[in-house]
C-alpha positions in Angstrom: 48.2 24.9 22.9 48.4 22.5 19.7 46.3 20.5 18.9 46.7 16.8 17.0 44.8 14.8 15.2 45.0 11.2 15.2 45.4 8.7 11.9 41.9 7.8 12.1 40.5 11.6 12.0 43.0 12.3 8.9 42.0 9.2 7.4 38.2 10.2 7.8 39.1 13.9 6.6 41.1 12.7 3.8 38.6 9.7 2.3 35.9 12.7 1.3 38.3 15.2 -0.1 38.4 16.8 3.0 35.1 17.3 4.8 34.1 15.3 7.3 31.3 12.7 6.6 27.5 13.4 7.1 26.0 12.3 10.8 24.3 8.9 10.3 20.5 9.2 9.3 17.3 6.5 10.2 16.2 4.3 8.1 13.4 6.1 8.2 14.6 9.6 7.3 16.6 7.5 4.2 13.1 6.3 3.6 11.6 9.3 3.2 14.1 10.9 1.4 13.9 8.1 -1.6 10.0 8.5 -1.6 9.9 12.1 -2.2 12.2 12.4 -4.5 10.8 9.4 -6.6 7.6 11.7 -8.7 5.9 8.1 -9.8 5.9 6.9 -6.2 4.4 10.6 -4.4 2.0 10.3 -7.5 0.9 7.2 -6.8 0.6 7.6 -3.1 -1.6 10.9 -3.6 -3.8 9.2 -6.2 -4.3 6.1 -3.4 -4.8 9.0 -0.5 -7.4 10.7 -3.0 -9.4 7.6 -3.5 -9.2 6.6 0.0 -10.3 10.2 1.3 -13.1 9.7 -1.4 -14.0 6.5 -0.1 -14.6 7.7 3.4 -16.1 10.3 2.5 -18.6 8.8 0.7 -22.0 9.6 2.8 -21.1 13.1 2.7 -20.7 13.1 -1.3 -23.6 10.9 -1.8 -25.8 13.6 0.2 -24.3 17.0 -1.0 -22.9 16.2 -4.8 -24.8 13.3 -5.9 -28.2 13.6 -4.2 -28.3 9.7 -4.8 -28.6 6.6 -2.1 -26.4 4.0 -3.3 -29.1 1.2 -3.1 -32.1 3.6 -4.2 -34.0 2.0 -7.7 -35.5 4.2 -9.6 -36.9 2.2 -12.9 -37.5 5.1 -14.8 -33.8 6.0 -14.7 -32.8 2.9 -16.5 -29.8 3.6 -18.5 -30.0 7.2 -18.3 -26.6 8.8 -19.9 -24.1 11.0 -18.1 -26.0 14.0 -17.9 -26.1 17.0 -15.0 -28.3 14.8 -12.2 -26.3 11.8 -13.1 -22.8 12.5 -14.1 -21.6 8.9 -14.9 -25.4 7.6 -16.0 -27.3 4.9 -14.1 -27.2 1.0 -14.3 -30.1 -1.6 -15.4 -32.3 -0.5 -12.0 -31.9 2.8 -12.5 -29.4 3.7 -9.8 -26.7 6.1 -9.9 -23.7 5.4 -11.0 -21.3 7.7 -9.1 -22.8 7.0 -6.1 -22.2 3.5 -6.3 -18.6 3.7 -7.4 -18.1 5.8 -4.4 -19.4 3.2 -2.0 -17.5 0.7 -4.3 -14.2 2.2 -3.0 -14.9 1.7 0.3 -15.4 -1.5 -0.1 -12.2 -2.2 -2.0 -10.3 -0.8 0.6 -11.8 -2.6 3.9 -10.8 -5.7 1.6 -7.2 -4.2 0.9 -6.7 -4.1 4.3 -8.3 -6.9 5.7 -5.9 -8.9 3.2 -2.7 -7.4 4.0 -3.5 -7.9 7.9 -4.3 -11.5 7.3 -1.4 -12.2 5.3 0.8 -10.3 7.8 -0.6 -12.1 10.9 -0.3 -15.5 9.3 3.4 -15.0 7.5 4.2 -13.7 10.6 3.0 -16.2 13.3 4.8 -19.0 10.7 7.8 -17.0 10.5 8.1 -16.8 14.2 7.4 -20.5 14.9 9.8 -21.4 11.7 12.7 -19.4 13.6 12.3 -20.5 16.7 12.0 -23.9 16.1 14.0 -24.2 13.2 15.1 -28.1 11.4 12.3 -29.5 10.3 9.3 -27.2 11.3 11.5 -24.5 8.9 11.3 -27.1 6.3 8.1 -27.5 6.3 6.5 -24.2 6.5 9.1 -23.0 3.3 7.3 -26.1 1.4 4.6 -24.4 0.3 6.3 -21.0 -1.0 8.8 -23.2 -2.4 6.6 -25.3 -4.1 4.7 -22.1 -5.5 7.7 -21.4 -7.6 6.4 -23.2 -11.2 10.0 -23.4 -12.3 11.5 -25.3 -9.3 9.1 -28.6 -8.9 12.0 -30.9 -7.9 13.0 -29.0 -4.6 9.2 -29.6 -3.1 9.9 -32.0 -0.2 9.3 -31.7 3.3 
């Protein structure tokens, strides 16, 4: 029994020098793939995953490292150096300030996210509408990033 191949096999086998072509990968698997091998980026991620660990874990370390409420004045403390009970000092009421750059993360995150949900919900809903509708509602709802563009002023009509 013989076997044949056809011209599109040869041509596939030939194109590579000869082996045959990898099996198509996600988008996601691509994704990956770029990410991890990009040191800056999985260096970057790990600091953000660090401060966001920190962030949440902030009662725990405010209880067993610092030994410090966030909110807790203690005018005696005022402008105490970094020193073994406070390792980044304290501020003008006397409060640590480790402690409250802990909490401070948390805070800086909720706002992260809040932002990027808000912006994703609203360019979204006026993406949606702008592509369904199209002509002039399109138009109008590109105005404003148009318009945001310093260098373009003459193209801002709606």
């Amino acid at each position: 029994m013989t076997t044949t191949t056809t011209s599109l096999d040869a041509t596939a086998l030939t194109r590579d020098g000869g082996r045959a072509a990898p099996p198509p990968r996600s988008y996601w698997a691509e994704s990956w793939d770029r990410l991890r091998h990009n040191r800056f980026g999985v260096a970057a991620g790990a600091v953000i995953l660090t401060f966001g660990v920190i962030g949440l874990c902030a009662p725990l370390i405010s209880m067993y490292v610092t030994h410090y409420d966030p909110n807790r004045q203690v005018l005696l403390d005022q402008f105490d150096g970094v020193s073994g009970r406070h390792l980044l000092g304290t501020d003008e009421l006397g409060r640590d300030t480790l402690t409250r750059l802990i909490y401070g993360a948390r805070v800086s995150y909720l706002i992260g996210f809040l932002t990027v949900g808000l912006s994703l919900t609203i360019g979204s809903t006026v993406g949606i509408l702008a592509g369904f509708y199209g002509g002039l509602v399109d138009g109008c709802s590109a105005a404003p990033s148009t318009c945001s563009w310093p260098s373009r002023p003459s193209i801002c009509s709606c």
